[in-house]
Predicted model as a PDB file, atoms N, CA, C, CB and O in Angstrom, pLDDT in the B-factor column:
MODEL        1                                                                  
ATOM      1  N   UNK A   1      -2.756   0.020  15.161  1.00 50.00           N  
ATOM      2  CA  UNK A   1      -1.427  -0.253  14.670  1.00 50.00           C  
ATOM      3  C   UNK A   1      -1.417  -0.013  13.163  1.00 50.00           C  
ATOM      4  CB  UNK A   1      -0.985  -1.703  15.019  1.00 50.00           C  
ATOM      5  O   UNK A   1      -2.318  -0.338  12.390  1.00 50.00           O  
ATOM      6  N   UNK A   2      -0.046   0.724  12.792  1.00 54.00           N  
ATOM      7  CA  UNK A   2      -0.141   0.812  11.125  1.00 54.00           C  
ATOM      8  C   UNK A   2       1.090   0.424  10.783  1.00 54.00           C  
ATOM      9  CB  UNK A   2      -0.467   2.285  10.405  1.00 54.00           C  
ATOM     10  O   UNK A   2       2.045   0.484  11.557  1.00 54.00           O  
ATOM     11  N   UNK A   3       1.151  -0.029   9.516  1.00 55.00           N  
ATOM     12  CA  UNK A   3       2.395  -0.689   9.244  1.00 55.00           C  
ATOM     13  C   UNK A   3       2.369  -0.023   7.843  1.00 55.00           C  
ATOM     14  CB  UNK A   3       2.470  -2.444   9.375  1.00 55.00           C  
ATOM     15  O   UNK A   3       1.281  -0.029   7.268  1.00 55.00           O  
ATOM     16  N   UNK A   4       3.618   0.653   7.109  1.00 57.00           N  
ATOM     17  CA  UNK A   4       3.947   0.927   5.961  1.00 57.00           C  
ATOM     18  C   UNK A   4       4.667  -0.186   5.698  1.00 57.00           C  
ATOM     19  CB  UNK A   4       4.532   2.115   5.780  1.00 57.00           C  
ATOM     20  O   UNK A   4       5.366  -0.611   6.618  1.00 57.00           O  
ATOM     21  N   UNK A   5       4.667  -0.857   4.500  1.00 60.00           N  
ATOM     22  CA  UNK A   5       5.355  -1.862   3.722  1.00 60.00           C  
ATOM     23  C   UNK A   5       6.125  -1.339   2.679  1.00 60.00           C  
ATOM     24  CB  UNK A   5       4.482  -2.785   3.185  1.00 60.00           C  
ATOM     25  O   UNK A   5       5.863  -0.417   1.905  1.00 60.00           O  
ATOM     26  N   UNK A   6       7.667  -2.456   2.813  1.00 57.00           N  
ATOM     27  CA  UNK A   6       8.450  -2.163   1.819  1.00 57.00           C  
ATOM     28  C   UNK A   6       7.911  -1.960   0.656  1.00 57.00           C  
ATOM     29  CB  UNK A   6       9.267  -2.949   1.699  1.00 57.00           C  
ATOM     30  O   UNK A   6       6.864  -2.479   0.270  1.00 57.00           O  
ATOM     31  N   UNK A   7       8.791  -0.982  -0.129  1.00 64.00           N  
ATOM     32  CA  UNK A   7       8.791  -0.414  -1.863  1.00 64.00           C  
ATOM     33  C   UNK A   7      10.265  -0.147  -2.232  1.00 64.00           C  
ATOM     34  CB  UNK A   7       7.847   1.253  -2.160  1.00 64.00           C  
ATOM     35  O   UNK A   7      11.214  -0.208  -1.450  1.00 64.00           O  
ATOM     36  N   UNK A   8      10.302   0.094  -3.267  1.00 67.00           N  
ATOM     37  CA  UNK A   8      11.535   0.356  -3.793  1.00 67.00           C  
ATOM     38  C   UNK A   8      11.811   2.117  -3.564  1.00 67.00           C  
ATOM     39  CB  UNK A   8      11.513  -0.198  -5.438  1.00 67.00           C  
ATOM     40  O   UNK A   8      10.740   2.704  -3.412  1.00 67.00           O  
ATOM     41  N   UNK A   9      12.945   2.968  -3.519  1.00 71.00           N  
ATOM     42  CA  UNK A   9      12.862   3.774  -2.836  1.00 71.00           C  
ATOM     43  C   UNK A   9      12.784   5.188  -3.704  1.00 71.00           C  
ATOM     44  CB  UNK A   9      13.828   3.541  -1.948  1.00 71.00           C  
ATOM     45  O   UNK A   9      12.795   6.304  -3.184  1.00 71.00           O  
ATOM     46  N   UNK A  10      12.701   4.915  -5.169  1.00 76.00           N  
ATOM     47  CA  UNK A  10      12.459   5.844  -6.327  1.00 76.00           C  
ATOM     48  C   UNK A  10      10.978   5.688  -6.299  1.00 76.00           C  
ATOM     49  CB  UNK A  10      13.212   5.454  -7.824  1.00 76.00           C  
ATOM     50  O   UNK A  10      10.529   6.518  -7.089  1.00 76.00           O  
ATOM     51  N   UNK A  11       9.993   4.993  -5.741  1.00 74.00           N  
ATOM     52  CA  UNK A  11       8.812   5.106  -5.935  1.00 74.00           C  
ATOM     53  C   UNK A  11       7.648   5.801  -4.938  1.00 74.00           C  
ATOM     54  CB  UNK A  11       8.627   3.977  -6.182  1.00 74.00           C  
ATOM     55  O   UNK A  11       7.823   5.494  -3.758  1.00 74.00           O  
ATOM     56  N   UNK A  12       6.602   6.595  -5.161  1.00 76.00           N  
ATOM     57  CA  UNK A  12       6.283   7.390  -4.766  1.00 76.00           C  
ATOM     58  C   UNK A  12       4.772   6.817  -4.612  1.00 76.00           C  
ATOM     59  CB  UNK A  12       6.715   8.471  -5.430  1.00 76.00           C  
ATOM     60  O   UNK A  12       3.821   7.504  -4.986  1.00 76.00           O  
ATOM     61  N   UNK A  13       4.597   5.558  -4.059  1.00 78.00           N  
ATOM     62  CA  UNK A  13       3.635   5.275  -3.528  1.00 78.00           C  
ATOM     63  C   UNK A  13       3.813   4.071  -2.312  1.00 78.00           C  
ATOM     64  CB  UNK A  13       2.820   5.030  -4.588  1.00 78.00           C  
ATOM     65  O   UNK A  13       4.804   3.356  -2.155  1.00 78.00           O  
ATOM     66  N   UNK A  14       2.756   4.068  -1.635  1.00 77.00           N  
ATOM     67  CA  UNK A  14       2.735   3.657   0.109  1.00 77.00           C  
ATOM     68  C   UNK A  14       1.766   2.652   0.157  1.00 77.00           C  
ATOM     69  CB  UNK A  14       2.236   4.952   1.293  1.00 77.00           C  
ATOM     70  O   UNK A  14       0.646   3.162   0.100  1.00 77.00           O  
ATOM     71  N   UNK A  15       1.741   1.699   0.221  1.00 77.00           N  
ATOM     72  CA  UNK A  15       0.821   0.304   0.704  1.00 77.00           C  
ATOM     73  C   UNK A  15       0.911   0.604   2.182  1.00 77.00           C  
ATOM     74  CB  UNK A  15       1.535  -1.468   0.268  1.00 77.00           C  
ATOM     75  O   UNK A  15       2.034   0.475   2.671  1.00 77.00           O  
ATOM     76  N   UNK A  16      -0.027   0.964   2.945  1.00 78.00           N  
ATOM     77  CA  UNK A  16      -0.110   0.321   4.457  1.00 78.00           C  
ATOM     78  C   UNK A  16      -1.711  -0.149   5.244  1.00 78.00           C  
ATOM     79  CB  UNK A  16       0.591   1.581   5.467  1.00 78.00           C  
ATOM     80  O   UNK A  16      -2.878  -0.035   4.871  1.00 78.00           O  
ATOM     81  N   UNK A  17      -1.116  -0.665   6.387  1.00 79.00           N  
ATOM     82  CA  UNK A  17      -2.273  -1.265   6.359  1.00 79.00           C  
ATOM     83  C   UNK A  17      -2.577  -1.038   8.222  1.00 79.00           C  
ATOM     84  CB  UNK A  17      -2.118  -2.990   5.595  1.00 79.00           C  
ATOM     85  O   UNK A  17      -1.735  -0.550   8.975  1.00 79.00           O  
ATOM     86  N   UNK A  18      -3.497  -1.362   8.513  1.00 82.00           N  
ATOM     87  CA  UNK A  18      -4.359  -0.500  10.036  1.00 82.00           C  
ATOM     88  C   UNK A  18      -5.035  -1.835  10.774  1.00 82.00           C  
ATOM     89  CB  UNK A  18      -6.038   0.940   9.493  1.00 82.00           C  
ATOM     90  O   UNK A  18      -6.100  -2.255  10.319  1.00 82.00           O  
ATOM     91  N   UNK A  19      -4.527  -2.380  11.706  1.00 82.00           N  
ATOM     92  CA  UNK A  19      -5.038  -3.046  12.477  1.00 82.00           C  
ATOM     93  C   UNK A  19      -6.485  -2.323  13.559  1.00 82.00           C  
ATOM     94  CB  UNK A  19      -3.801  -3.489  13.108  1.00 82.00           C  
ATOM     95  O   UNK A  19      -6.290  -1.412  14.364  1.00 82.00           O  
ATOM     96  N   UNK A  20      -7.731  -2.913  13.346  1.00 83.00           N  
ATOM     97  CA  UNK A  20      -8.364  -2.008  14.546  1.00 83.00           C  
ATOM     98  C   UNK A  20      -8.896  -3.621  15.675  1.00 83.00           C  
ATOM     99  CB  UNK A  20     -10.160  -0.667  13.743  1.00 83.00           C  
ATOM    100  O   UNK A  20      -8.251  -4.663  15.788  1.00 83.00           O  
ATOM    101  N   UNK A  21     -10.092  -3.308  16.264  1.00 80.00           N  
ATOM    102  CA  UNK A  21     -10.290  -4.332  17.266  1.00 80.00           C  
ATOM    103  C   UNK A  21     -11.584  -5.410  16.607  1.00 80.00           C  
ATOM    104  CB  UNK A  21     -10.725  -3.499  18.840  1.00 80.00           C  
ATOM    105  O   UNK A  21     -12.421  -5.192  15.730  1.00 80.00           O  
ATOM    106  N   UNK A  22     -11.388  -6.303  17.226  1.00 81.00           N  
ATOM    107  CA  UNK A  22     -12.238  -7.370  16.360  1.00 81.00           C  
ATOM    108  C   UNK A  22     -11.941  -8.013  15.050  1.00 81.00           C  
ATOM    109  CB  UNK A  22     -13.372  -6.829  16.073  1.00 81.00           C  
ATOM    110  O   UNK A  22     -12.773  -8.444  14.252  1.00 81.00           O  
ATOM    111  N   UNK A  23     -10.160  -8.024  14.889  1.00 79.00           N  
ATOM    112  CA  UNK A  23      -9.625  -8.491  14.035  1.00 79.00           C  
ATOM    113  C   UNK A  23     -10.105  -7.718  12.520  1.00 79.00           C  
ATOM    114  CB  UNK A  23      -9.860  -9.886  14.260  1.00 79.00           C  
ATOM    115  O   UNK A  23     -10.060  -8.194  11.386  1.00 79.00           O  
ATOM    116  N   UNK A  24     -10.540  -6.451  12.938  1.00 83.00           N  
ATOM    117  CA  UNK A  24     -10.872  -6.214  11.457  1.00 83.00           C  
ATOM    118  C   UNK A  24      -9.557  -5.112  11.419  1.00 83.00           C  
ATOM    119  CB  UNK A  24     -12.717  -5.534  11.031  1.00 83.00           C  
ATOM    120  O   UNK A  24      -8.692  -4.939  12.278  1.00 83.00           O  
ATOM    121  N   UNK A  25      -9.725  -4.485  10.198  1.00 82.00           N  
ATOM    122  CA  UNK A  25      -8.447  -3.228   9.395  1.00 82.00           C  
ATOM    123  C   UNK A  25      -8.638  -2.819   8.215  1.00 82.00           C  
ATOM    124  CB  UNK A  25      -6.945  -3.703   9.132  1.00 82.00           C  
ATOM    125  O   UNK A  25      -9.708  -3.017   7.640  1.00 82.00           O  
ATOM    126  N   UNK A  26      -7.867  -2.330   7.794  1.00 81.00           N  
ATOM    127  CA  UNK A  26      -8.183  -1.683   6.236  1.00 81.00           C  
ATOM    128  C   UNK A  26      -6.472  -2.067   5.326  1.00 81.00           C  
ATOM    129  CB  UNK A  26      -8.595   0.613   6.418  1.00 81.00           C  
ATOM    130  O   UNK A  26      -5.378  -2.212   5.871  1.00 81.00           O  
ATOM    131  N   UNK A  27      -6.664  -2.112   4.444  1.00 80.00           N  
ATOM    132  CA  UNK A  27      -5.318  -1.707   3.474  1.00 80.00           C  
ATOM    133  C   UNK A  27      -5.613  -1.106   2.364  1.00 80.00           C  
ATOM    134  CB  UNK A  27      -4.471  -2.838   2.983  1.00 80.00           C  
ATOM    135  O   UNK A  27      -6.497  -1.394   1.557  1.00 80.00           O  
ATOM    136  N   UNK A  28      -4.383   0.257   2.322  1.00 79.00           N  
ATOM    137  CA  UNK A  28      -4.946   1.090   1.567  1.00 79.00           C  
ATOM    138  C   UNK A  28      -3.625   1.409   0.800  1.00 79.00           C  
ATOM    139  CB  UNK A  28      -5.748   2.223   2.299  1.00 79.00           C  
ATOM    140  O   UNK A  28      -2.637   0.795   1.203  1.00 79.00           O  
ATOM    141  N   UNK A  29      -3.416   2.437  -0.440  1.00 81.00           N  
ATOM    142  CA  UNK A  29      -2.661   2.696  -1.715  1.00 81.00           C  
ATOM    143  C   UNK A  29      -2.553   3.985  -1.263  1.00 81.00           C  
ATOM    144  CB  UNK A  29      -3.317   2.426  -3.235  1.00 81.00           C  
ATOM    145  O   UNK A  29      -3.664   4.487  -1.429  1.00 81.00           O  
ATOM    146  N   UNK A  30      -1.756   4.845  -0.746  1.00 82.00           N  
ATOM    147  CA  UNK A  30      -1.426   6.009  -1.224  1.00 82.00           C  
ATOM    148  C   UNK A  30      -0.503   6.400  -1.965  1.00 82.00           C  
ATOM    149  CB  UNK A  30      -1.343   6.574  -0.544  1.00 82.00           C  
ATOM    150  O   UNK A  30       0.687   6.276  -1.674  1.00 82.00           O  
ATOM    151  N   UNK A  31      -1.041   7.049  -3.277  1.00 82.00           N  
ATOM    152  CA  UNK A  31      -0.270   7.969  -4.223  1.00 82.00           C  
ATOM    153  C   UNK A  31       0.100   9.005  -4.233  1.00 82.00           C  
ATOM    154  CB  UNK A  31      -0.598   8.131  -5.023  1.00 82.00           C  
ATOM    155  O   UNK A  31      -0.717   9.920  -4.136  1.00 82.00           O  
ATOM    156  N   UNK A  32       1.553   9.287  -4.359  1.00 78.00           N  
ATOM    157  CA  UNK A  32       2.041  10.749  -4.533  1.00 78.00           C  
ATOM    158  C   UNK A  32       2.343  11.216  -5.896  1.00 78.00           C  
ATOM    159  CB  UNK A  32       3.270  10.968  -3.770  1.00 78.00           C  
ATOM    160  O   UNK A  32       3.557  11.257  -6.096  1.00 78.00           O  
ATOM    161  N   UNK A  33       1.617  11.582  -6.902  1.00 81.00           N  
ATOM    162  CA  UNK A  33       2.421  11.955  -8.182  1.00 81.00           C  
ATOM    163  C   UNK A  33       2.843  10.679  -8.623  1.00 81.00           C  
ATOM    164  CB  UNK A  33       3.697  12.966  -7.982  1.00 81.00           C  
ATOM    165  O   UNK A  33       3.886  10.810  -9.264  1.00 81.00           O  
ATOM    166  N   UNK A  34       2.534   9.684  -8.563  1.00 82.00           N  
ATOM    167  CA  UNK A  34       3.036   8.504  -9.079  1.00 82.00           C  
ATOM    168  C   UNK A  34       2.922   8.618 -10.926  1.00 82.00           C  
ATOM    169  CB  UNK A  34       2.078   7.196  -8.328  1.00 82.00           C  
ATOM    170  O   UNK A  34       2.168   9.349 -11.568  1.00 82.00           O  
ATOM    171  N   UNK A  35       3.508   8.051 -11.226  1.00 85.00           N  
ATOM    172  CA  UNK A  35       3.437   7.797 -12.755  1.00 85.00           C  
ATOM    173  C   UNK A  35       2.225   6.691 -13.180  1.00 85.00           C  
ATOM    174  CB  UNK A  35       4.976   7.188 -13.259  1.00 85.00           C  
ATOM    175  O   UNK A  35       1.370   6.476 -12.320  1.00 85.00           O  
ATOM    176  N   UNK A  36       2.151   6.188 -14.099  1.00 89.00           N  
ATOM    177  CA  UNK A  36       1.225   5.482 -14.460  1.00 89.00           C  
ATOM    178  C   UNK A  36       1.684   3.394 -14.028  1.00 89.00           C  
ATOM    179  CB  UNK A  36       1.068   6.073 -16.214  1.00 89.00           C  
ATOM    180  O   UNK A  36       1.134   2.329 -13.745  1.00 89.00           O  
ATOM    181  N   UNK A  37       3.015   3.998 -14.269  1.00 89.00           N  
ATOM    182  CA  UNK A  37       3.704   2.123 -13.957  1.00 89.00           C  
ATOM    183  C   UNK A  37       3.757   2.512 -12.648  1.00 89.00           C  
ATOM    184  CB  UNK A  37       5.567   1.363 -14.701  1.00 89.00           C  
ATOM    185  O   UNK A  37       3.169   1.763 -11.867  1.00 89.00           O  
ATOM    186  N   UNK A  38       4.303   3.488 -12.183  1.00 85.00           N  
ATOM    187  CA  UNK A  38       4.205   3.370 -10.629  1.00 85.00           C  
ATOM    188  C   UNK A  38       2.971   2.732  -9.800  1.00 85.00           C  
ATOM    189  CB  UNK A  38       4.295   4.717 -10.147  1.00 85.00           C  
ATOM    190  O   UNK A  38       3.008   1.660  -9.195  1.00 85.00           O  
ATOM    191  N   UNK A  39       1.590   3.839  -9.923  1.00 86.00           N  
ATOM    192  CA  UNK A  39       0.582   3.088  -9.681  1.00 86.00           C  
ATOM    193  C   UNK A  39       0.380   1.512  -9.647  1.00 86.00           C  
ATOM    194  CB  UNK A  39      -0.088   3.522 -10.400  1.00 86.00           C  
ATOM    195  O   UNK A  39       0.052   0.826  -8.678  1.00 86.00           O  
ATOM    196  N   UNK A  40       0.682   1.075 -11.064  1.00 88.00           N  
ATOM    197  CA  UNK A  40       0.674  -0.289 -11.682  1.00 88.00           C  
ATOM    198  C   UNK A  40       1.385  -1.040 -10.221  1.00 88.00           C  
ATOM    199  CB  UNK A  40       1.717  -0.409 -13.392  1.00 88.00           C  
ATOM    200  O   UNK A  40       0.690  -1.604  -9.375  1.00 88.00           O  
ATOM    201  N   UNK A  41       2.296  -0.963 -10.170  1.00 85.00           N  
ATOM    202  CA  UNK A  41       3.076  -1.793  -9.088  1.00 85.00           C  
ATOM    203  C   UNK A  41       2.691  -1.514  -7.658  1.00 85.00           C  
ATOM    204  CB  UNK A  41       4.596  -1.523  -9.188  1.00 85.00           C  
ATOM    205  O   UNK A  41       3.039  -2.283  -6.763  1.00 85.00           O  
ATOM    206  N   UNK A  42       1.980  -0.429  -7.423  1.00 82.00           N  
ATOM    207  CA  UNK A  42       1.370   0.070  -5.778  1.00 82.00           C  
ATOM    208  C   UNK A  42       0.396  -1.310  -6.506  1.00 82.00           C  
ATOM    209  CB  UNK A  42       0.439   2.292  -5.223  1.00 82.00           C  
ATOM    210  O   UNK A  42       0.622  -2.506  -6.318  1.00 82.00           O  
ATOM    211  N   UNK A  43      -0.514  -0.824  -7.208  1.00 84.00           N  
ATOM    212  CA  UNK A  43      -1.655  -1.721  -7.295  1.00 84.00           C  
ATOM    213  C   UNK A  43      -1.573  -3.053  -6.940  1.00 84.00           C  
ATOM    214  CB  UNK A  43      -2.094  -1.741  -8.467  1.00 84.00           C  
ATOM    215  O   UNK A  43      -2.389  -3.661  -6.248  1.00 84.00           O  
ATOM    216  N   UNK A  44      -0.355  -3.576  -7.536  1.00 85.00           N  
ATOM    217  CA  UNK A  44       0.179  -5.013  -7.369  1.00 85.00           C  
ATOM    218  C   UNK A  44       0.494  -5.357  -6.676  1.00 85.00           C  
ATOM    219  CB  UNK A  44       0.859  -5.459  -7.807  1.00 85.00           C  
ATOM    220  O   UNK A  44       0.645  -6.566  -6.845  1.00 85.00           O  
ATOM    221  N   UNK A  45       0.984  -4.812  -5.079  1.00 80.00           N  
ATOM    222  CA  UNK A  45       1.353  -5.127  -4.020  1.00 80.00           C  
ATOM    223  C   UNK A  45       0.362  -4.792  -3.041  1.00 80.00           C  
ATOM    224  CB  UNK A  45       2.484  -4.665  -3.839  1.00 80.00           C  
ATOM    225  O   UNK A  45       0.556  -4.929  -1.833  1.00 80.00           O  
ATOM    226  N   UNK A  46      -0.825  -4.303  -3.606  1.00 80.00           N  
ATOM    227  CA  UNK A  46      -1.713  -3.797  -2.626  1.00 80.00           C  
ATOM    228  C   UNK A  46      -2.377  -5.274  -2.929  1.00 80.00           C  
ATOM    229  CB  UNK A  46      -2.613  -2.176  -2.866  1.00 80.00           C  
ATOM    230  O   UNK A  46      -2.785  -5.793  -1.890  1.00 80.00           O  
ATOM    231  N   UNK A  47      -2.599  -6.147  -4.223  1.00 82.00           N  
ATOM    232  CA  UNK A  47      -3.691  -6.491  -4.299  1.00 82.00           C  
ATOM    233  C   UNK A  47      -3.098  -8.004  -3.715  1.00 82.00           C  
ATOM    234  CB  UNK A  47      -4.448  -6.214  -5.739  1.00 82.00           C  
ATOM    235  O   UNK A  47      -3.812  -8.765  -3.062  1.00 82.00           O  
ATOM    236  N   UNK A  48      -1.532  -8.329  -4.101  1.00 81.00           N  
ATOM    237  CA  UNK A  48      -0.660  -8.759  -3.098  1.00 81.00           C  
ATOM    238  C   UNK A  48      -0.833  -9.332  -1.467  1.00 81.00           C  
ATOM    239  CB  UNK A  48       0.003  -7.763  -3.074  1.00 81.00           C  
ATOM    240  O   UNK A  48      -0.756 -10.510  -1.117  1.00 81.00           O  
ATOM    241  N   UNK A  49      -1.146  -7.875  -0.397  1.00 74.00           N  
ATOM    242  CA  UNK A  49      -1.229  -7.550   0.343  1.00 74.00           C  
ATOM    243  C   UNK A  49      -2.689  -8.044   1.287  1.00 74.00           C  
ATOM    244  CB  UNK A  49      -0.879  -6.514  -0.047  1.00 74.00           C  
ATOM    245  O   UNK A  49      -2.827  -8.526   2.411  1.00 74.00           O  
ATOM    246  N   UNK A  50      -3.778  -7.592   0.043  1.00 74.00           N  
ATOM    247  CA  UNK A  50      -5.099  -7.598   0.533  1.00 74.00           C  
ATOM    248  C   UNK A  50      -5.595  -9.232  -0.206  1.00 74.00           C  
ATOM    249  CB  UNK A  50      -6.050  -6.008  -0.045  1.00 74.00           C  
ATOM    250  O   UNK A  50      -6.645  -9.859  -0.065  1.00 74.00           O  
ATOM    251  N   UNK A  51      -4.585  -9.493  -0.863  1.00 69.00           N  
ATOM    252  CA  UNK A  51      -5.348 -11.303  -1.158  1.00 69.00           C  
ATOM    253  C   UNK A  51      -6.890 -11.178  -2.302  1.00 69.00           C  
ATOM    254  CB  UNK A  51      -6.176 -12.156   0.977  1.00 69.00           C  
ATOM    255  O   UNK A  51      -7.514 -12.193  -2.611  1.00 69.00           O  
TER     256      UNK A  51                                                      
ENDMDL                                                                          
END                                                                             
């Protein structure tokens, strides 16, 4: 299972995250051309995200 999480919709990066079996997963940041504050705020919701 993957889930993309809300962002604002001028921004050009993707928090999602991957359910696998044994309760484990990943969450990960993808960047498109992001700017430098952009990043900044993926970062912040990733780190958000992952606790």
């Amino acid at each position: 299972m993957c889930a993309t999480h809300a962002r604002p919709e001028r921004e050009r990066w993707i928090v999602q995250t991957e359910s696998f079996y044994d309760a484990r997963g990943r969450v990960y940041l993808e960047l498109a051309d992001a700017t430098p504050a952009e990043a900044e705020r993926g970062m912040a919701m990733l780190k958000k995200l992952a606790g």
